[in-house]
C-alpha positions in Angstrom: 76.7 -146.5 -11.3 78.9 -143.8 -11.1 77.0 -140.8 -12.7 74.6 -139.5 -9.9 71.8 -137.9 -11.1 70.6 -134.8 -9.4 67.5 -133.9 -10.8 65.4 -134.0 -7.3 67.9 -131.3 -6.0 67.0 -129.2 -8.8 63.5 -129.8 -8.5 63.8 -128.6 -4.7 65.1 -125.9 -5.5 62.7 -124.7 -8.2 59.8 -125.7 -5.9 58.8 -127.8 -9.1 56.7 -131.2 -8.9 58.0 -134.2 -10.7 54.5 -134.4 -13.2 55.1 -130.5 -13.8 58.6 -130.9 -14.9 57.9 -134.0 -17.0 54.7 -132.1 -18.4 57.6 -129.1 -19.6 59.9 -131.3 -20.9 57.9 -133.5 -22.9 58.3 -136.7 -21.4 56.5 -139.4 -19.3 56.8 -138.9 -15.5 57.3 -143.0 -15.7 60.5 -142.1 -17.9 61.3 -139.3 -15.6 61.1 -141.5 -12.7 63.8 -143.4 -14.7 65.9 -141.1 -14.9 65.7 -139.4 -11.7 66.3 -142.8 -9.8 69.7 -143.4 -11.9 68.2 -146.5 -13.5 68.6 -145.2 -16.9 71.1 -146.7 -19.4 71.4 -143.4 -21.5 69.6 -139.6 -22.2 69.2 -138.3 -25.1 71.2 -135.0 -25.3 67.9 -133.5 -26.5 65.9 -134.2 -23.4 69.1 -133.0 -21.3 69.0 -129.7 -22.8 65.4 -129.6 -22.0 65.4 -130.4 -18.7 68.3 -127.7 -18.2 66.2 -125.3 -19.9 62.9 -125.6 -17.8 65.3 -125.7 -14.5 67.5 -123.2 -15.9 71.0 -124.7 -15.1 73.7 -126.2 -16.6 74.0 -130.1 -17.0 76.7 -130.4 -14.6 74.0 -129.3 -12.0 71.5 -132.7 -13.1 74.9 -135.0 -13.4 78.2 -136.1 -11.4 80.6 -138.7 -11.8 81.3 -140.8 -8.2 84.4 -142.2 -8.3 84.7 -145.5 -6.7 81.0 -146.3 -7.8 81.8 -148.4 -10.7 80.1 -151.3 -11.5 82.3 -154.7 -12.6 80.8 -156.7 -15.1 
């Protein structure tokens, strides 16, 4: 896919734990896992703004576009 999701460098850097950042944000750590593997299909804009306001950044820092990464189908 070629949006990379960034979310464990974020979490690195806030010295946060997966379950505590799922826990602030309001979602399951299953559909956190999701999300921070790049397996998910969509994110709500909702749970984007929450996850940049618990790690206090900007979504650009949680999302990238890779060119050349784009799947055929």
């Amino acid at each position: 896919m070629p949006i990379a999701v960034d979310i464990d460098v974020m979490l690195a850097r806030r010295k946060m734990s997966v379950g505590e950042l799922a826990d602030r944000v309001g979602i399951t750590p299953a559909n956190l896992a999701v999300l921070k593997n790049g397996r998910a299909k969509a994110v709500r804009f909702a749970t984007l703004a929450a996850l940049c306001d618990v790690l206090e950044c900007q979504p650009g820092d949680l999302l990238r576009w890779e060119a050349g990464d784009a799947e055929e189908g």
